[in-house]
MMTF fields as JSON, N, C-alpha, C and O atoms, coordinates in Angstrom:
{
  "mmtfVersion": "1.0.0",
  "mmtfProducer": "UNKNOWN",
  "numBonds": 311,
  "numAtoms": 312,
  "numGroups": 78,
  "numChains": 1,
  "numModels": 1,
  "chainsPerModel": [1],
  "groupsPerChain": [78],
  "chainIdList": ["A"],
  "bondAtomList": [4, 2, 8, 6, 12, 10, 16, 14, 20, 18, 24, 22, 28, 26, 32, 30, 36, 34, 40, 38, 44, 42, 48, 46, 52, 50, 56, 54, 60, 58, 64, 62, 68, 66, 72, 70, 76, 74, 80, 78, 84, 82, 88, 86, 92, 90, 96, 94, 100, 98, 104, 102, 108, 106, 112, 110, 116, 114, 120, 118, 124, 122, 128, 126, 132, 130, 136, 134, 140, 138, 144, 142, 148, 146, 152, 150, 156, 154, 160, 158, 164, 162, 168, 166, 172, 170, 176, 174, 180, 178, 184, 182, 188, 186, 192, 190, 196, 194, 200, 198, 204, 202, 208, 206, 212, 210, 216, 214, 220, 218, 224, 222, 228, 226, 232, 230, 236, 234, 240, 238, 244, 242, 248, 246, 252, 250, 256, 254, 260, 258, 264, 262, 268, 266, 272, 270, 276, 274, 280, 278, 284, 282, 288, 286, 292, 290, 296, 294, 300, 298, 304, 302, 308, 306],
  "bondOrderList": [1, 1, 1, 1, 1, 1, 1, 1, 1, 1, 1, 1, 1, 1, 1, 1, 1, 1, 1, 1, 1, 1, 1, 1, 1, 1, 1, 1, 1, 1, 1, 1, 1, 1, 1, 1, 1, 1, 1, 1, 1, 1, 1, 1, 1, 1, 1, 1, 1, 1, 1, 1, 1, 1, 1, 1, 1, 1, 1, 1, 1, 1, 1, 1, 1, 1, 1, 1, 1, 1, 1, 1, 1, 1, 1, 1, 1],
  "groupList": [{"groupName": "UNK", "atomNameList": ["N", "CA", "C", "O"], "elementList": ["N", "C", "C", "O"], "formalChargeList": [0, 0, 0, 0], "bondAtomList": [1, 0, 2, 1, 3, 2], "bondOrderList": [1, 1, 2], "singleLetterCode": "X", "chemCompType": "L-PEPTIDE LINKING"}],
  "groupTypeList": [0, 0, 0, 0, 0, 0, 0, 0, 0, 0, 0, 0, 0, 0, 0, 0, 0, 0, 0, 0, 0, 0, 0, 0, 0, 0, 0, 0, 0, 0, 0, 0, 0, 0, 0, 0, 0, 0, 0, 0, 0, 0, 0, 0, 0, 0, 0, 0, 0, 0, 0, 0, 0, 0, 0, 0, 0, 0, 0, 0, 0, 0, 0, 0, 0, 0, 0, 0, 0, 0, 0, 0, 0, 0, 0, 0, 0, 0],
  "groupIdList": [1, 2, 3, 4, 5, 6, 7, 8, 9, 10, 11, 12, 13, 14, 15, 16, 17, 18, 19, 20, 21, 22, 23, 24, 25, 26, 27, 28, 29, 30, 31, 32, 33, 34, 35, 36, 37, 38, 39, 40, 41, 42, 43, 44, 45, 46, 47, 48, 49, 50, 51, 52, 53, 54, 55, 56, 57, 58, 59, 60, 61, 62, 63, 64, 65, 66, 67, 68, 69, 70, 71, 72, 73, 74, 75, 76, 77, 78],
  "secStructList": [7, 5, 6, 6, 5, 7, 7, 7, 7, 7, 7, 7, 1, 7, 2, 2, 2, 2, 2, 2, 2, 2, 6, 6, 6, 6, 3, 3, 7, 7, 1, 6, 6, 7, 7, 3, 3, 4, 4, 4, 3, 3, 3, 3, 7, 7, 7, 6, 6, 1, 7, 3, 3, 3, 3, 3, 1, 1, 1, 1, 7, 7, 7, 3, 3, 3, 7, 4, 4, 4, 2, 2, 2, 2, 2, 2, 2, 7],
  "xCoordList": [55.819, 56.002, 54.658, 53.62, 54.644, 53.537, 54.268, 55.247, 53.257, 53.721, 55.159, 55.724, 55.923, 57.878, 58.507, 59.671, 58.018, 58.59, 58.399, 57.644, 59.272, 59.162, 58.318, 58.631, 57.006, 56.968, 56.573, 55.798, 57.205, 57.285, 55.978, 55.221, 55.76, 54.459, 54.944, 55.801, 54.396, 54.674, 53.039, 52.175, 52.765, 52.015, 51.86, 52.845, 50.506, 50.632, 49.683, 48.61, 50.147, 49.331, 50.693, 51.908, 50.004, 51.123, 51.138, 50.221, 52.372, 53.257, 51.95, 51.203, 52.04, 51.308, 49.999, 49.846, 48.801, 48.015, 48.125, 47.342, 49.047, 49.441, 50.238, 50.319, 50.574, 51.215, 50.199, 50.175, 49.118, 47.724, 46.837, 45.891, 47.071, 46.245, 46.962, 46.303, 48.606, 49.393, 49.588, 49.996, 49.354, 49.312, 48.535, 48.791, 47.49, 46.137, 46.866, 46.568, 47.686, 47.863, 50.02, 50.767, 49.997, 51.447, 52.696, 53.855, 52.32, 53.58, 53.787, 53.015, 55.234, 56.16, 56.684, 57.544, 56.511, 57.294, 58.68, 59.025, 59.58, 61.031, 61.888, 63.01, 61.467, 62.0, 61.237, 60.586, 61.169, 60.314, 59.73, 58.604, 60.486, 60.043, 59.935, 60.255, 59.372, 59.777, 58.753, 58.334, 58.445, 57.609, 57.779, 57.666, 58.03, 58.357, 57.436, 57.009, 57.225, 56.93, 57.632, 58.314, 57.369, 58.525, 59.051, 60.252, 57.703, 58.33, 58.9, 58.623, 59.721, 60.602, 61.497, 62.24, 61.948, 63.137, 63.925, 63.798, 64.943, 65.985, 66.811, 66.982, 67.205, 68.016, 68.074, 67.683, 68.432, 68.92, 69.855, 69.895, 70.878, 72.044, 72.656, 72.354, 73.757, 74.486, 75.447, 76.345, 75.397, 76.613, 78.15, 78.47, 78.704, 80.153, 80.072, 80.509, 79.248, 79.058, 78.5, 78.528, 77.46, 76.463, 75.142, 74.403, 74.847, 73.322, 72.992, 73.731, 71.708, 70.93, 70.47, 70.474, 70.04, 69.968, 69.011, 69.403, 67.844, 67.279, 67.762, 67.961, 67.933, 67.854, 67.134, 66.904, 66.538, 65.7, 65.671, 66.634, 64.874, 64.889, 64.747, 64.929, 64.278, 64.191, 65.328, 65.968, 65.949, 67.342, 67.255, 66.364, 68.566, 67.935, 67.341, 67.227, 66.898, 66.252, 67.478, 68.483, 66.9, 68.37, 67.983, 66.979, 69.177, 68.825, 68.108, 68.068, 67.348, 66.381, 66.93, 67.139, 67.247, 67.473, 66.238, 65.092, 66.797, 65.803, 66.481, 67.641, 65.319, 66.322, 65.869, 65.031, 67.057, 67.247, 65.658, 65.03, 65.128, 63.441, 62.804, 62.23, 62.95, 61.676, 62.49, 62.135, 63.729, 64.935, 63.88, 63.672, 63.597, 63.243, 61.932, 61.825, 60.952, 59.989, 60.299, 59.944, 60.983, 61.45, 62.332, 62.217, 62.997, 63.905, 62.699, 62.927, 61.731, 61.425, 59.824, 59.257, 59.799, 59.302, 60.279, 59.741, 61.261, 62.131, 62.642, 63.469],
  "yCoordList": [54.112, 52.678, 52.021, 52.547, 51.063, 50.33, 48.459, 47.957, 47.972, 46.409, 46.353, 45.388, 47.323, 47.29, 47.479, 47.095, 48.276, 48.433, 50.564, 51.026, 51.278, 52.483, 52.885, 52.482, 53.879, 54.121, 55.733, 56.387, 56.217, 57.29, 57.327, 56.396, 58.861, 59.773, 61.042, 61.896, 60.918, 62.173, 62.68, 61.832, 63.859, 64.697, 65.91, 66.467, 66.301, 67.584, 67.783, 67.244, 69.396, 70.255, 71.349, 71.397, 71.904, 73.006, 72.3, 71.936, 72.227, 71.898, 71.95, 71.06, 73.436, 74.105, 73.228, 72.931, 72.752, 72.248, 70.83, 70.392, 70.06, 68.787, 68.696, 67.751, 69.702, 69.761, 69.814, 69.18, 70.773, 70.656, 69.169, 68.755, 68.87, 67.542, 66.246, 65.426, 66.226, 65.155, 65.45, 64.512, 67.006, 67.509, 66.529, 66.159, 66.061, 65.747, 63.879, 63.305, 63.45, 62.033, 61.587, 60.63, 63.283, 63.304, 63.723, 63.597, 64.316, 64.394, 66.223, 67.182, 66.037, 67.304, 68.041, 67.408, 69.24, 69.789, 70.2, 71.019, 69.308, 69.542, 70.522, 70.958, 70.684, 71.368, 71.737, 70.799, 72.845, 73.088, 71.531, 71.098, 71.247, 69.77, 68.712, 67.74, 68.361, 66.752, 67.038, 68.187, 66.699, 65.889, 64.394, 63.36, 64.479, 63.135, 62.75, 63.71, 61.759, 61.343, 61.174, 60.194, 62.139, 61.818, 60.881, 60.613, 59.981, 58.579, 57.85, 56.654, 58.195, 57.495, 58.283, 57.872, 59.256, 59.758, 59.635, 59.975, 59.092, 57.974, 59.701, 60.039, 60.557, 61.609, 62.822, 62.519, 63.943, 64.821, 65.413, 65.627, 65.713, 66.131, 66.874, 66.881, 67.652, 68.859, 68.281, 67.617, 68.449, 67.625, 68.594, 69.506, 68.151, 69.096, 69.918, 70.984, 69.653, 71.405, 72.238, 73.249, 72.122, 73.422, 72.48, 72.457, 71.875, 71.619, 70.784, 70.461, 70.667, 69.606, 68.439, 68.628, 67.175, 66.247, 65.397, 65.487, 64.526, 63.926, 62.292, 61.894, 61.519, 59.895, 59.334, 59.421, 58.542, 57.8, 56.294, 55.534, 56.097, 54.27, 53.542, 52.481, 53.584, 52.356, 52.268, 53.32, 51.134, 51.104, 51.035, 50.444, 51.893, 51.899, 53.154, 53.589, 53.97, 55.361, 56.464, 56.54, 57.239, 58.687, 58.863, 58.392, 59.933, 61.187, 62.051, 62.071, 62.998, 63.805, 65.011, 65.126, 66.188, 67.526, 68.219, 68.175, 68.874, 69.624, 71.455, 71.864, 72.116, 73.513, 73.946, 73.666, 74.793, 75.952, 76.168, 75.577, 76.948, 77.185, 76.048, 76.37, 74.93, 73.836, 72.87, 72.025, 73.236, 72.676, 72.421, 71.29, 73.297, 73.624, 72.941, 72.673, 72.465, 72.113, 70.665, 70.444, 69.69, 68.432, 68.117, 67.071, 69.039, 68.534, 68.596, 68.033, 69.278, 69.807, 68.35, 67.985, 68.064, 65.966, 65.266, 64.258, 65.197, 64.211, 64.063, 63.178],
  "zCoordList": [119.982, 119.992, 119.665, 120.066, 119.06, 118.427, 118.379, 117.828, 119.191, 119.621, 119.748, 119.232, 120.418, 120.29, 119.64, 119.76, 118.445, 117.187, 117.676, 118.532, 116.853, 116.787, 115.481, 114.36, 115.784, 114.696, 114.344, 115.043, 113.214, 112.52, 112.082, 111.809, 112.039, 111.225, 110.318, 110.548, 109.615, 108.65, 108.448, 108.224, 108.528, 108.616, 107.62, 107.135, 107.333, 106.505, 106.896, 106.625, 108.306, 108.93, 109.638, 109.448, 110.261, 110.877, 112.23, 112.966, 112.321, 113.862, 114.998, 115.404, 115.314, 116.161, 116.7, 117.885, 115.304, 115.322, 115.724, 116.567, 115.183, 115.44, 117.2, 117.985, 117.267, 119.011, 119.915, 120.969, 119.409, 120.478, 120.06, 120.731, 119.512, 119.445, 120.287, 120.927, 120.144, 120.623, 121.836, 122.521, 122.654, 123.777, 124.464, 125.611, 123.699, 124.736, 125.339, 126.386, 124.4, 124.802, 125.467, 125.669, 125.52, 126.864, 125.903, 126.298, 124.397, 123.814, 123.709, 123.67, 123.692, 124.055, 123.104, 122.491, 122.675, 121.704, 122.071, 122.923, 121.081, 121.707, 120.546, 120.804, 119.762, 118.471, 117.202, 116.742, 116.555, 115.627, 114.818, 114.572, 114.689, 113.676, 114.26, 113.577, 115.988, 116.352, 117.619, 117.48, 118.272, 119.054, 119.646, 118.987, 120.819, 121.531, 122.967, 123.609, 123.317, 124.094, 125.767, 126.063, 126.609, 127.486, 127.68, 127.7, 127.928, 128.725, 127.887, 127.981, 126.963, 125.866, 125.838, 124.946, 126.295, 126.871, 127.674, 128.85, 127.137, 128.71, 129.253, 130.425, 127.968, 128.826, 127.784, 126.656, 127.938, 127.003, 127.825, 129.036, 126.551, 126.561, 125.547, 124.354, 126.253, 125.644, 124.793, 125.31, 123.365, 122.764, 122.769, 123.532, 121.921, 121.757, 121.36, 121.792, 120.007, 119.671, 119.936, 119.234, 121.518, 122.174, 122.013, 122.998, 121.135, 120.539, 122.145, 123.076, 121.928, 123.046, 122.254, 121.037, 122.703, 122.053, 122.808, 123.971, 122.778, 123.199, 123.179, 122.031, 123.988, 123.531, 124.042, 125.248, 123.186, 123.818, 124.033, 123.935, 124.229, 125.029, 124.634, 125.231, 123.215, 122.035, 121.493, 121.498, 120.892, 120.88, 118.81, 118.199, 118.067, 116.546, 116.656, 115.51, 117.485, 117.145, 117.295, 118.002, 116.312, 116.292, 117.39, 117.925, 118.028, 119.008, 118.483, 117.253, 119.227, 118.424, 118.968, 120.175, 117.887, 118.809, 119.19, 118.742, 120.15, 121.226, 120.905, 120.949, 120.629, 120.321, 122.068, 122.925, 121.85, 123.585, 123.747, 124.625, 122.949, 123.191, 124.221, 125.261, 123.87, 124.58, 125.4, 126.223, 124.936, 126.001, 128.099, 128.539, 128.638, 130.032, 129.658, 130.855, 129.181, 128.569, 129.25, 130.408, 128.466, 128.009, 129.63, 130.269, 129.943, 131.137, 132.763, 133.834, 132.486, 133.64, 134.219, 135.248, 132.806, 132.543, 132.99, 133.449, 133.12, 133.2, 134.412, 134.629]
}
């Protein structure tokens, strides 16, 4: 979030590297490709078809999936 608005980054580096850096200011690796902020996580949840799903608290933002891997990660913040 930036002045109440959501905002997107696109990056060219490896995950890994970009996760230890966003580590340092509270953000979570929830799935190979995404990174979230807990405290912008209203809930995650199991959809119909098995998957997990993040939502969050800005209203206009997708759900973000969460794979099984970082699933216990993301819930254990919340």
């Amino acid at each position: 979030m930036e002045n109440g608005k959501v905002k997107l980054y696109e990056l060219r580096n490896s995950m890994k590297n970009i996760e230890q850096l966003c580590a340092k200011c509270g953000f979570v690796r929830v799935h190979r490709s995404y990174l979230v902020n807990p405290a912008n996580v209203r809930s995650v949840a199991k959809a119909s078809e098995g998957r997990y799903f993040a939502t969050m608290n800005a209203s206009g933002v997708e759900d973000v999936p969460v794979s099984k891997k970082y699933y216990q990660d993301i819930v254990s913040l919340l």
